[in-house]
N, C-alpha and C positions, 0 to 999 in steps of 0.2 A: 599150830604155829602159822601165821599169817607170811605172804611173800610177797616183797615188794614186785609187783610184773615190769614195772618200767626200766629196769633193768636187763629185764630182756630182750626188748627190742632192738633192731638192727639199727646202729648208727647209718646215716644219709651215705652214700658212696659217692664220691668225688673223683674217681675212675679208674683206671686199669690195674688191678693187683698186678703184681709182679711173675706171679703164675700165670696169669691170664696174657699176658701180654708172651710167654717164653713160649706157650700154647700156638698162640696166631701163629711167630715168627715159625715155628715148625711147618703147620700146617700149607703156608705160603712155599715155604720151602719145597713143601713134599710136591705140592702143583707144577711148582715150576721145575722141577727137575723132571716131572712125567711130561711136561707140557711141550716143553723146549726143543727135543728133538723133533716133535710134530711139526712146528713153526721151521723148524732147521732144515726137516726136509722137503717143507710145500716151496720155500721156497730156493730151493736147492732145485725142487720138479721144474719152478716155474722158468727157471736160467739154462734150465741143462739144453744139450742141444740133441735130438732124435740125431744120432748120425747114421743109420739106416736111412733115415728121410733126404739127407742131407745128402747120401751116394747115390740116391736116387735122383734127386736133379743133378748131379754137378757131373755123377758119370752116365746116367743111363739115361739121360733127356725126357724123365717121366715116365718109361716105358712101363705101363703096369703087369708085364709077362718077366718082370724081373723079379726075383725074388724082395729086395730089398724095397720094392717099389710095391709088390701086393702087402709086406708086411704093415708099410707107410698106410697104404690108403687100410688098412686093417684097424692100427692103431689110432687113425685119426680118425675115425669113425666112430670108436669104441670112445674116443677122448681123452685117450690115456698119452702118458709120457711123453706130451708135451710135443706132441707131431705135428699139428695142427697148427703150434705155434711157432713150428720152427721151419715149415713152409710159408708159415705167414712172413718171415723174413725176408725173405725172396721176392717179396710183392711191394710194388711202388704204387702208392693209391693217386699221386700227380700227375704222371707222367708217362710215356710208353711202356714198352715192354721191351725188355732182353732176351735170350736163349734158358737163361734158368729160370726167371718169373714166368714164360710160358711152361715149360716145365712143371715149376712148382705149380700154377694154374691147373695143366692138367690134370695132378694127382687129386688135386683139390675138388675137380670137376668131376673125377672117377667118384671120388668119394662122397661126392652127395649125391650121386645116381643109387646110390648101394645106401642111402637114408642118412649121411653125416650131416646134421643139418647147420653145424660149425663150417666145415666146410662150404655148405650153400651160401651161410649168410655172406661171406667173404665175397661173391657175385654180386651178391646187393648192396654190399656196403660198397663197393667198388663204384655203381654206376652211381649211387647217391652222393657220394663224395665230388666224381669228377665223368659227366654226362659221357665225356671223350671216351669212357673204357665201359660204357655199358655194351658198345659194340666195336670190336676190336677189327681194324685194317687188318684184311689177309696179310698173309708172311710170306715166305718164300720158305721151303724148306718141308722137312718131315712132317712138319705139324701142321699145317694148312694146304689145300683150305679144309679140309674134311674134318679138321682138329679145333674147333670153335671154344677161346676158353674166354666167354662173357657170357652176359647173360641173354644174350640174344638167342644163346644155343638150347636155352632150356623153352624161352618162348616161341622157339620152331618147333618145338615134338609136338607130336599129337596128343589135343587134348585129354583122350580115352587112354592115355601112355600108361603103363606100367611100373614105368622110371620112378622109385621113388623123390628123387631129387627134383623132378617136373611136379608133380604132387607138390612137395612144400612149399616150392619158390611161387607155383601159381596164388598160392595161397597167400605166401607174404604181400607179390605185387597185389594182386588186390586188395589188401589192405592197403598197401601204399596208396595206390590208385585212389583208393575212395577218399583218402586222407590228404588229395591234392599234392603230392610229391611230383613234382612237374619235371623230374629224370625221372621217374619210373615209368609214370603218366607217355614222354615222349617217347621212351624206350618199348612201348607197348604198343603206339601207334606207328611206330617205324616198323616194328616186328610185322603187324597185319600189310600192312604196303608191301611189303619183302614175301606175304607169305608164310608167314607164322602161324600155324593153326594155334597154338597154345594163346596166343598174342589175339587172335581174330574172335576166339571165344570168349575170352575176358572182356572185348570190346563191344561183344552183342548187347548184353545185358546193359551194356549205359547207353548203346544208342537206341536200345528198346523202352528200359525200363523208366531211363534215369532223361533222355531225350537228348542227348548230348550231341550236339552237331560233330563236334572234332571226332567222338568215336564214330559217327555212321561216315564221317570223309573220309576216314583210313579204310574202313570197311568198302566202300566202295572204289576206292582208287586201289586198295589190292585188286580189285575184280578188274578194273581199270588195265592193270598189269598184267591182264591172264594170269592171275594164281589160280589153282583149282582152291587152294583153301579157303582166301576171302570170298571165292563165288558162292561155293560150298556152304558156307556160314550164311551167305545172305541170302541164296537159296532158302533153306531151310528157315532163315528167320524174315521171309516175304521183304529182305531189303530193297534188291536189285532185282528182280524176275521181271520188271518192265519198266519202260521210262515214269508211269506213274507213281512208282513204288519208290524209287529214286529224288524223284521230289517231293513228293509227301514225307521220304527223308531227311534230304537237305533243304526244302525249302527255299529252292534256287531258282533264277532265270535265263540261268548261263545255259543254254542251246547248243548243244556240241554231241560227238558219240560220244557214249558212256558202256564200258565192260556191263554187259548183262550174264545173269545166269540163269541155263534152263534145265538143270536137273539135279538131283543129289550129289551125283559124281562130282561135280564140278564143270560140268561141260558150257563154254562160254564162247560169246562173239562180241563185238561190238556192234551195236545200230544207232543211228541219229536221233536223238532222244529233240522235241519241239519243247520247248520251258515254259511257252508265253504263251502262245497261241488258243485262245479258248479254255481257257484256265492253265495251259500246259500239260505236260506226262502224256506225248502222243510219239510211241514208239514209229519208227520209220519201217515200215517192212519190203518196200519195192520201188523202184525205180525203174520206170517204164518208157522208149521212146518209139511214137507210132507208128514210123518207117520198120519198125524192127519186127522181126517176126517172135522173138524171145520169150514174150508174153500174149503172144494172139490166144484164141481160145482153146484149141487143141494141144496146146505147151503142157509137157508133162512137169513143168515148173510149177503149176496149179494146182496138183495134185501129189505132190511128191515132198520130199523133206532135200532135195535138191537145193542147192546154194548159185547168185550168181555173184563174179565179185565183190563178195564180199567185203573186200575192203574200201570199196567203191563210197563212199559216205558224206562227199563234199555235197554239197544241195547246188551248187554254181555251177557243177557240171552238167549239162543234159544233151550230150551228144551220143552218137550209138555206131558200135555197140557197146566199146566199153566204159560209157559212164552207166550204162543199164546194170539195175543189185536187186538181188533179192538176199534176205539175212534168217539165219535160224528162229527166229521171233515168228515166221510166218508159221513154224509148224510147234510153237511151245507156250506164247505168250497169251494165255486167257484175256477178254477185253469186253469191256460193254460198246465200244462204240466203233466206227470205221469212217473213216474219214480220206476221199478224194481228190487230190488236187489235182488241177489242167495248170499248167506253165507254157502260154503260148508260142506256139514256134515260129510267128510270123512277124505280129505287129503291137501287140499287148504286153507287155512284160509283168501283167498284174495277175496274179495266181486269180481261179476261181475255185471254188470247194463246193461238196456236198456231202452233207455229212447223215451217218447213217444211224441209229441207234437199233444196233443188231449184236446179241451178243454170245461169247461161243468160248468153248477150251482153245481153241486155235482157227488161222484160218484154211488152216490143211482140210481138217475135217468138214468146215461149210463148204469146200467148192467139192468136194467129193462129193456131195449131195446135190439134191434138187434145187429149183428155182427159189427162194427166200425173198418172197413178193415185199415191195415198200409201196409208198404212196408220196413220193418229193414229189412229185408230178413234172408234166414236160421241161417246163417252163425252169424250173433250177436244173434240170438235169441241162438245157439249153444255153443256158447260163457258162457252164465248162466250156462253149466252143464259140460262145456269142464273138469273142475278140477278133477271133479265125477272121480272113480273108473273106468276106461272103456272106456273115451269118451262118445260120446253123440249118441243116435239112433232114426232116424226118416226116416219113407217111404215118397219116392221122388216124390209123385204126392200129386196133393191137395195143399197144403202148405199153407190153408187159416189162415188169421193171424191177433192180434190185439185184440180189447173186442169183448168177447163173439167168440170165433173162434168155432164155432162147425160142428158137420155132419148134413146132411140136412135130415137124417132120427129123428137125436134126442134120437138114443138111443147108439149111440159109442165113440168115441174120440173127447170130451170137452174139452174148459178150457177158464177161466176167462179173462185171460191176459196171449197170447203165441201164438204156431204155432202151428196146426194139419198136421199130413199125411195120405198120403193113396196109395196101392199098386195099386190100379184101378187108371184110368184118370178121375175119378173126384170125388167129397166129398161126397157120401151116406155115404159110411161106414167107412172113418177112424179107424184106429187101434193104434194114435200113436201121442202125443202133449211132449213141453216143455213147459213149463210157470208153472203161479200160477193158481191154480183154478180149476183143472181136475177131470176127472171122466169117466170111461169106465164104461156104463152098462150095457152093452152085454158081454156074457161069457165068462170069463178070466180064467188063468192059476192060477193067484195071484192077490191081492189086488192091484188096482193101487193107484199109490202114488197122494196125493191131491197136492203138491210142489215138482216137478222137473221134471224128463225126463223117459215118460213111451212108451211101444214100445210092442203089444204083440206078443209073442215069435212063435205065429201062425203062421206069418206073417213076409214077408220077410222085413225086416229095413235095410237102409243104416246109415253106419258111418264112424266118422275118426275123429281120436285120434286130429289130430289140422289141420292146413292149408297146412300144409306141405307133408300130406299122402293123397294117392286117397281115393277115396269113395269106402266103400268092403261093402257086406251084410252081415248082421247080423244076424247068425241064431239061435242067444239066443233069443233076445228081452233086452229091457233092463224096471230096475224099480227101479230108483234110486232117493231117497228124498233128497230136499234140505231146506233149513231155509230161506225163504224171508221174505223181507221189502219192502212195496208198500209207495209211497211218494207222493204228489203233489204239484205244485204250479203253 
């Protein structure tokens, strides 16, 4: 028996049986009745209010040795129950602050110390919103100033901090930072000027790597401030350790004291940094005037890590004693070069210079040694006192010269930095230096001058007035002070 098949094919479906449709309507059903209290209660979570949290600002002003206030920073840590959002109530991102948003702040502050990173961000959304609260005006009251709730308080801790909450937040501003956010940017260079190590290390890296002028100015006008932190930083990152280092920084001409640093610690002074002169970056380390005994030869100034007024740094000053300085730079700043000035005390007002290419870790350690022979020859060293009254007088033999030029008995014509002479054919006994630093102790007429051009009058000395007159004897002697400035770099 043969069977028609096309019979049994399924007729086309045109859509939902009636079954199929009583099916869904259950199924939907079944969803939303398991679903609903989920939805019911997230956001039931998201409205409620922590009031543990909530007694914790309004009755205990933060205090996190409260019960309800360790619970607070517990829960908002962990992210639970809605803690975090219900201190965030408390907080005005336009405008000041009250007695409960510092409050609420501080629990917020405990709690991203202890790694709530909800709580931290609340610090950077802060300053990003409105620059005013990146660094909050002290208060009056319990909570200040010890009690810092911005973000300024996390970019003061120390880099190396343990804090987990310094940890994150460095982390975020520097992305901010790189990403040109100009509050967080500002907020970072304020922090270094202030003293923020967290702040001053963030700012290495752009003024090293990245060449950023605004980060090496915060960096250096903290040091500027006496912080040990930006010294510290620039220290260790060859910012500021000398006026060279400083312009090759900033790339400046502005001539003024600049905060230098000379060790790990952070140990800092100011010295008068030159910007221009000779390409610039020529540290000041003395200030000398010839009447003065302060820096004759035997001055344990010369050898010592001794300071003198140090705060003495106007260059328009050159009376004595107290426009005379000597600065830390003399016993910490490395330099290839040294550099001379005479500032006449009579009738020139036009500096002369000699400059030295001598170079050393400091210049504590060269004058504690021996004689460090140069070859300027007379005639520039001559140069320093030509303006003087008189010309310049120095005997024609000997003519040794440089640091430490002395006589090889040790009790006649010294000096620091200059030239000795002498009427014999060779150096026992000089009678006769230009430079800085001098001292005749063998029996003189008059007082020798400790800065400029001494000659004793015993003794026959040559001079001349400039280049252009021969050489005559001198049968005064001469003893004429002059105002230096010793430099390096």
């Amino acid at each position: 028996m043969s069977v028609n098949l096309k019979f049994l094919k399924s007729k086309p479906r045109s859509g939902f049986t009636l079954a199929e449709m009583l099916t869904t309507l259950i199924v939907i059903s079944i969803i939303v009745a398991v679903t609903m209290p989920v939805f019911t209660m997230r956001k039931s979570s998201e409205a409620r209010i922590d009031t543990e949290a909530q007694a914790c600002v309004e009755q205990h002003g933060g205090d996190s040795t409260k019960p309800a206030c360790a619970g607070a920073i517990d829960r908002c840590k962990r992210n639970v129950m809605n803690t975090c959002g219900t201190l965030d109530r408390y907080i005005n991102y336009d405008d000041g602050t009250d007695d409960n948003e510092l409050s609420a702040l501080k629990i917020l502050r405990d709690t991203c110390e202890e790694g709530g990173k909800n709580a931290c961000d609340t610090f950077l959304e802060r300053c990003i919103t409105n620059p005013n609260l990146c660094d909050l005006p002290k208060v009056s009251g319990a909570l200040s100033p010890e009690h810092d709730m911005d973000l300024q308080y996390f970019l003061k801790q120390p880099v190396e901090s343990s804090n987990l909450g310094t940890i994150y937040i460095y982390e975020q501003v520097d992305n901010y930072y790189r990403q040109g956010v100009e509050q967080i940017q500002e907020a970072v260079r304020n922090s270094c000027i202030n003293g923020g190590d967290a702040g001053c290390a963030l700012l290495v890296n752009y003024c090293k790597e990245e060449k950023e002028v605004d980060a090496c100015k915060a960096l250096i006008a903290g040091c500027d401030n006496e912080h040990k932190t930006a010294c510290r930083h620039g220290y260790i990152n060859n910012l500021n350790r000398s006026c060279l280092e400083i312009k090759n920084a900033l790339n400046t001409d502005e001539s003024k004291p600049y905060g230098l640093s000379y060790d790990v610690e952070g140990t800092n002074a100011k010295a008068y940094c030159d910007m221009t002169t000779d390409g610039g970056g020529w540290t000041l380390v003395i200030k000398a005037h010839g009447s003065s005994d302060n820096f004759d030869f035997n001055s344990l100034l010369w050898t010592s890590d001794e300071v003198l007024n140090p705060d003495e740094l106007d260059l328009t000053r050159t009376s004595y004693p107290d426009d005379e300085h000597k600065n830390l730079a003399f016993s910490y700043v490395p330099f290839d070069h040294i550099k001379l000035v005479f500032y006449s005390l009579t009738k020139d007002p036009n500096a002369e210079f000699v400059n030295l290419d001598i170079s050393g870790n400091n210049l504590k350690s060269l004058f504690q040694g021996g004689n460090m022979n140069t070859t300027v020859g007379v005639d520039k060293w001559a140069k320093l006192v030509v303006s003087t009254s008189g010309g310049w007088s120095l005997q024609k033999n000997c003519r040794r010269e440089g640091l430490n030029a002395m006589d090889d008995i040790a009790k006649h014509a010294r000096v620091r930095i200059g030239i000795i002479g002498n009427q014999e054919s060779d150096c026992h006994t000089p009678d006769s230096y230009i430079g800085l630093g001098g001292t005749y102790d063998h029996w003189s007429y008059n007082k020798p001058v400790s800065v400029g051009n001494y000659c004793d009058r015993r003794y026959w000395c040559y001079y001349r007035k400039d280049a252009d007159q021969p050489i005559k004897q001198d049968d005064i002697g001469k003893n004429n002070a002059a105002f230096a400035f010793l430099y390096i770099k």
